[in-house]
N, C-alpha and C positions, 0 to 999 in steps of 0.2 A: 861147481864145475870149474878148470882150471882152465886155459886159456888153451892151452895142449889138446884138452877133452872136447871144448869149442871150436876149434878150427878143424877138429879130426871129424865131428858129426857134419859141418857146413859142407866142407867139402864130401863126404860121404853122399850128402843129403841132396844135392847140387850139382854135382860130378857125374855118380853113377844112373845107369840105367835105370834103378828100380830105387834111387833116391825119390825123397818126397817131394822134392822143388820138380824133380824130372817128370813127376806123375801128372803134380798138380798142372805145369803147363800143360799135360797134353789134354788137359781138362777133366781129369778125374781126380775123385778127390783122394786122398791117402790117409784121412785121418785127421784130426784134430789132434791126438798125440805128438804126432810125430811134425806134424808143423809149430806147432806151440813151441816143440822141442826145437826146433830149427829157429824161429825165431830168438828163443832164448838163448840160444848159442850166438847169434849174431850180438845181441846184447853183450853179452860176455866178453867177445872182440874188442868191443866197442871200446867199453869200460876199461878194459884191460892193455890196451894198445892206443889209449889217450893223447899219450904223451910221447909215442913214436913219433922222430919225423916226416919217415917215411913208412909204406906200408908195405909188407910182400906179396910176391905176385901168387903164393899161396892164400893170401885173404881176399883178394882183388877179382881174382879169375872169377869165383863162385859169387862174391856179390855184382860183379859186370854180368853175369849170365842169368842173376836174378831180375836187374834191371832189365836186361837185352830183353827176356823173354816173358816178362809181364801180363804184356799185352795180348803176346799168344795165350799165355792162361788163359785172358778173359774171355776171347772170340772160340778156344775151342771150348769151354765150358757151358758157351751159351750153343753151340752147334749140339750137346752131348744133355742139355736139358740143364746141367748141373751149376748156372751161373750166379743164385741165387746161393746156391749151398757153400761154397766155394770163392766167391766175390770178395768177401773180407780177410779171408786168409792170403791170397793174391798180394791185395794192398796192404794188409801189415807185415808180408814179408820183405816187399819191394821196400819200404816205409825204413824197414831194421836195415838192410841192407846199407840205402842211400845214407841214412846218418852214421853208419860203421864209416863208408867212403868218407864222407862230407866232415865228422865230429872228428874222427880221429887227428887229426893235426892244427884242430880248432881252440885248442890254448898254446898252441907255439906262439909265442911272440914276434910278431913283424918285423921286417925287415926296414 
């Protein structure tokens, strides 16, 4: 997957209405596919945009709205019965996200 293909599913996935990040917070689950899939697209980011200095507000917006909305995942999945099924896709997505944020500019050399 090319970095193109990864940032076109993130935001897809994150973005729209019937994305998988968008389901999962409202505490339904979407799939195991399709989260795996979203996670490994944020990988891809990652890896891929290393050595950027900066990030774009295309990679940023959908992993802030991953972080933002986390938590909502977890309290609507437990209102919806589904928090046990659903709990660990939540935190490894939130997980891919913050290290896409946090790694990417993590071997620039200091100032």
């Amino acid at each position: 997957m090319t970095v193109e293909e990864a940032l076109k599913l993130v935001q897809r996935e994150t973005l729209e209405s019937d994305g998988a990040y968008t389901i999962l917070r409202l505490g339904k689950n979407p799939g195991p596919e399709r989260i795996a899939a979203l996670q490994q697209s944020l990988m891809v980011l990652e890896s891929g945009l290393k050595e950027k200095e900066s990030l774009p507000r295309s990679v940023v917006e959908p992993c802030a709205l991953i972080l933002h909305f986390a938590d909502q995942a977890l309290q609507n999945a437990e209102e919806t019965g589904l928090l046990e099924e659903i709990r660990m896709h939540v935190i490894w997505t939130k997980q891919a996200a913050f290290n896409l944020l946090t790694r990417a500019t993590s071997s620039l050399p200091e100032d």
